[in-house]
N, C-alpha and C positions, 0 to 999 in steps of 0.2 A: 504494500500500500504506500502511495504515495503521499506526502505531506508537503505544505506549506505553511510560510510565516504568516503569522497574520497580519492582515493590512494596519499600516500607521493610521491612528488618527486622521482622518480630515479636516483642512480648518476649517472653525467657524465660515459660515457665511460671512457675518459681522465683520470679522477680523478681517476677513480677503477684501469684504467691499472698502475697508478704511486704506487698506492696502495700496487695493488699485488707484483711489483717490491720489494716495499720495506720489505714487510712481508716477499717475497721467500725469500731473501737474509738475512732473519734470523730464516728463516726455518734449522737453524744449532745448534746445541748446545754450540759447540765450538767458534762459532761467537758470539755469545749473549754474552758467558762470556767474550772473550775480547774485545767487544764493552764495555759492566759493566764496566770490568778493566780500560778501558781507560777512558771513564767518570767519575768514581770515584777516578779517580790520580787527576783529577783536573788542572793537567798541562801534556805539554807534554813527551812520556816516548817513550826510544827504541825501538823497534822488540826485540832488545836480553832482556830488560826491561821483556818483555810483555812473553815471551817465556821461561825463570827462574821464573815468578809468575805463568805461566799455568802449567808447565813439559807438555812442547811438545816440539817437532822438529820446529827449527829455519823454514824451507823451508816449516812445514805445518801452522806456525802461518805470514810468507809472504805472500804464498797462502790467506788464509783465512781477512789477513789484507787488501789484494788487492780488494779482494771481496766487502771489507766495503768502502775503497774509493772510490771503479767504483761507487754504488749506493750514496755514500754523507756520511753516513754516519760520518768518521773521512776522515781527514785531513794528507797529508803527504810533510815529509819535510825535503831537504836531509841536513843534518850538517856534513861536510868531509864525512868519509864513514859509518859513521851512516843515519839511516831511522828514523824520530823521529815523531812519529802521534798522534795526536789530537783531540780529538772529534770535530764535527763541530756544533758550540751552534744553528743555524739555524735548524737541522736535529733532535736535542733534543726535541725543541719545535712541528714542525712539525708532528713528529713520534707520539705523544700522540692526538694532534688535529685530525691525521688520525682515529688512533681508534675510539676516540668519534663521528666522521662523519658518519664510517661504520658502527656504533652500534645505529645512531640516536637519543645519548644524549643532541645536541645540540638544543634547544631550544630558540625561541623569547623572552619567559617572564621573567623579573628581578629573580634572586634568592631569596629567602629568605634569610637574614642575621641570622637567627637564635638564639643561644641563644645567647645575649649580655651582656654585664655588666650592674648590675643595674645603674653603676652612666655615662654610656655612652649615649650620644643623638644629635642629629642631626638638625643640625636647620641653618635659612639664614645668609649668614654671616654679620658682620655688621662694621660699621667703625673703633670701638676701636678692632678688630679681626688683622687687615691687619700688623700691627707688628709680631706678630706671624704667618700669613699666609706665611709671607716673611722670616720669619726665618725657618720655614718647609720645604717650597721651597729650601732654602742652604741647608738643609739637606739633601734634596735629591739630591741637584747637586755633595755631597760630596762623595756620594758613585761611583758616574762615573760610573751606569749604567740607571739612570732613565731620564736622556732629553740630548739633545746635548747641552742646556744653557753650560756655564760655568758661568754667573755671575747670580743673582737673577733680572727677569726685574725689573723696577720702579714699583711700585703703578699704576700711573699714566697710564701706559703700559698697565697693567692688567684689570686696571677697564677696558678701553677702550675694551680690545680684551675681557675679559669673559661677557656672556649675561647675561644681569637681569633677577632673577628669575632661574636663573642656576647656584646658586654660594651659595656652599655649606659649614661648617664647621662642625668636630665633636668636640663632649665635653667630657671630663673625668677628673669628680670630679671638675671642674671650671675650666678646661685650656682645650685650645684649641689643641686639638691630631692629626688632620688633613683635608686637605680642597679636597676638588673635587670642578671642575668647567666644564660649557662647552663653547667651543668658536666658531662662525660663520667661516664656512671655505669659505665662498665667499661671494662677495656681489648679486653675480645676482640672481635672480627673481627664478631659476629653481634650486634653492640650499638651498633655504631660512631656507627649513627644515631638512638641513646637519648640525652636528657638532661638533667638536672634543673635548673630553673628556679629562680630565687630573683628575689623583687623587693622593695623597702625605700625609703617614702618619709620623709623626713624630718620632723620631728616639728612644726614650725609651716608644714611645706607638707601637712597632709594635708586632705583632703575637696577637693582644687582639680584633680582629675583626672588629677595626676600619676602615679598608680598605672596608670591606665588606657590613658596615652598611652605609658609605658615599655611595659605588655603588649601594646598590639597592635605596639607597633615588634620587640620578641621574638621575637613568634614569626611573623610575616610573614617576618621575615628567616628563621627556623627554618628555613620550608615551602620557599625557596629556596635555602637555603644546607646542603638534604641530611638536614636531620635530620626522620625520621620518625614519630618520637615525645617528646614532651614529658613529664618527670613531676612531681611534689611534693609533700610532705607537708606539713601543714599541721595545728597544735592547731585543733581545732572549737571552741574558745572562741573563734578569730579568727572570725570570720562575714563579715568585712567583706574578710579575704583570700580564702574559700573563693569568696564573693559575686563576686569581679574575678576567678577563675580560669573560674567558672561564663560568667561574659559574655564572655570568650576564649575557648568551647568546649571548656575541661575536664571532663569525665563523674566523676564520684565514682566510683571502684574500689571501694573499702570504707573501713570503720574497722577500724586497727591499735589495739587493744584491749590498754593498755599497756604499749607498744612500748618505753621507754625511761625512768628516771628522770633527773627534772628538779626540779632544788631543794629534795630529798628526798621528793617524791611520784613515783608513776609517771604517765605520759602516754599520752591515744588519740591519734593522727592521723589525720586524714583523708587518705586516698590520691588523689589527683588523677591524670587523666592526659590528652593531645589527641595524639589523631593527623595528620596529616597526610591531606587528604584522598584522594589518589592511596592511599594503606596503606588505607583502609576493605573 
């Protein structure tokens, strides 16, 4: 007797119509560049800006900018009688998660960290760590995109909230480079096996794959140690954290569409979440 796999999932209807939306509306060539252009200013710029760096016509780079609003893409904003647009860092993040959806590279199981430094390694954290663990944490409160903290919690704070056996450090060359942890997001009974992830590399260890060898030791441990579902949130101006949750088989939920103020502005998140493959 012959067998087959069974067929994946299909996506939502929903999902593919938002989709197609967003693709048709850069089914342009002209729009893609000045989406680029507006992305890569990094802050906001004119219509007439945008229209002296393409050499086009003022009324077909309105057209075409109007286009990219209706769908989300950028952001418009009138200053006197200037147009001044924005990319919208929610639509940055989205837009790539869409592709990997439709293409199916999203995956349940941990990444591979790959090659590492020989003198980097991973292991439980322990009580002479927590100095450091809390000096990594201000580092990252200092860049003002990785948590809505503003101060470092207590110690005291942490042990309580992160679970035992889910509290991670890395190492590089004898010092502590960065922590991952994960923490109960509820107490009741039907949650038990929920929990929210945090990871924080230290600020002259980053791009050295520190990040990446904390998250697959996370949640490997996760898939073993009972917990079913992983979650977190995450500012979409971070790209480079959604990017590491994405290569651990996090699926984007949605954006929380200002979910909280943060240093007198309000904030989106991005929703993260990894199942467990046995939960699928």
């Amino acid at each position: 007797m012959t067998t087959t796999a069974p067929a994946a999932a299909l996506l939502p209807v929903e999902d593919a119509a938002t989709y197609a939306e967003w693709f048709a509306c850069l089914a342009d060539t002209t729009r893609v560049r000045i989406l680029h252009a507006v992305a890569a200013a990094g802050k906001a710029v004119t219509i007439g800006e945008i229209t002296e760096q393409m050499a086009i016509s003022q009324s077909n780079c309105s057209h075409h900018v109007r286009k990219l609003a209706d769908v989300g893409f950028v952001r418009l904003r009138k200053v006197g009688t200037a147009t001044l647009v924005s990319v919208n860092a929610s639509c940055a993040v989205s837009l790539p998660h869409a592709a990997d959806v439709v293409m199916g590279l999203l995956a349940p199981k941990p990444a591979e960290p790959g090659d590492l430094a020989p003198d980097l390694t991973v292991r439980p954290l322990r009580a002479k760590d927590w100095p450091a663990v809390r000096r990594i944490y201000g580092e990252g409160i200092a860049t003002g995109d990785a948590t809505f903290e503003t101060e470092v919690p207590p110690r005291a704070e942490l042990e309580a909230r992160w679970l035992r056996g889910h509290r991670w450090v890395a190492e590089v060359d004898g010092q502590v480079a960065g922590w991952a942890a994960a923490a109960a997001v509820s107490t009741r009974d039907c949650y038990a096996g929920v929990a929210e992830t945090s990871v924080y590399v230290g600020e002259k260890f980053r791009g050295r794959g520190v990040g990446k060898a904390l998250m697959h030791r996370l949640v490997a441990v996760a898939d073993e140690g009972g917990l079913w579902t992983l979650q977190t949130s995450i500012f979409p101006e971070n790209r480079n954290g959604v990017a590491l949750h994405h290569g651990a088989g996090f699926r984007t939920v949605g954006i929380r569409e200002r979910i909280g103020e943060h240093n007198g502005r309000w904030r989106d998140t991005v929703l993260l979440e990894r199942r467990r493959a046995s939960q699928l």
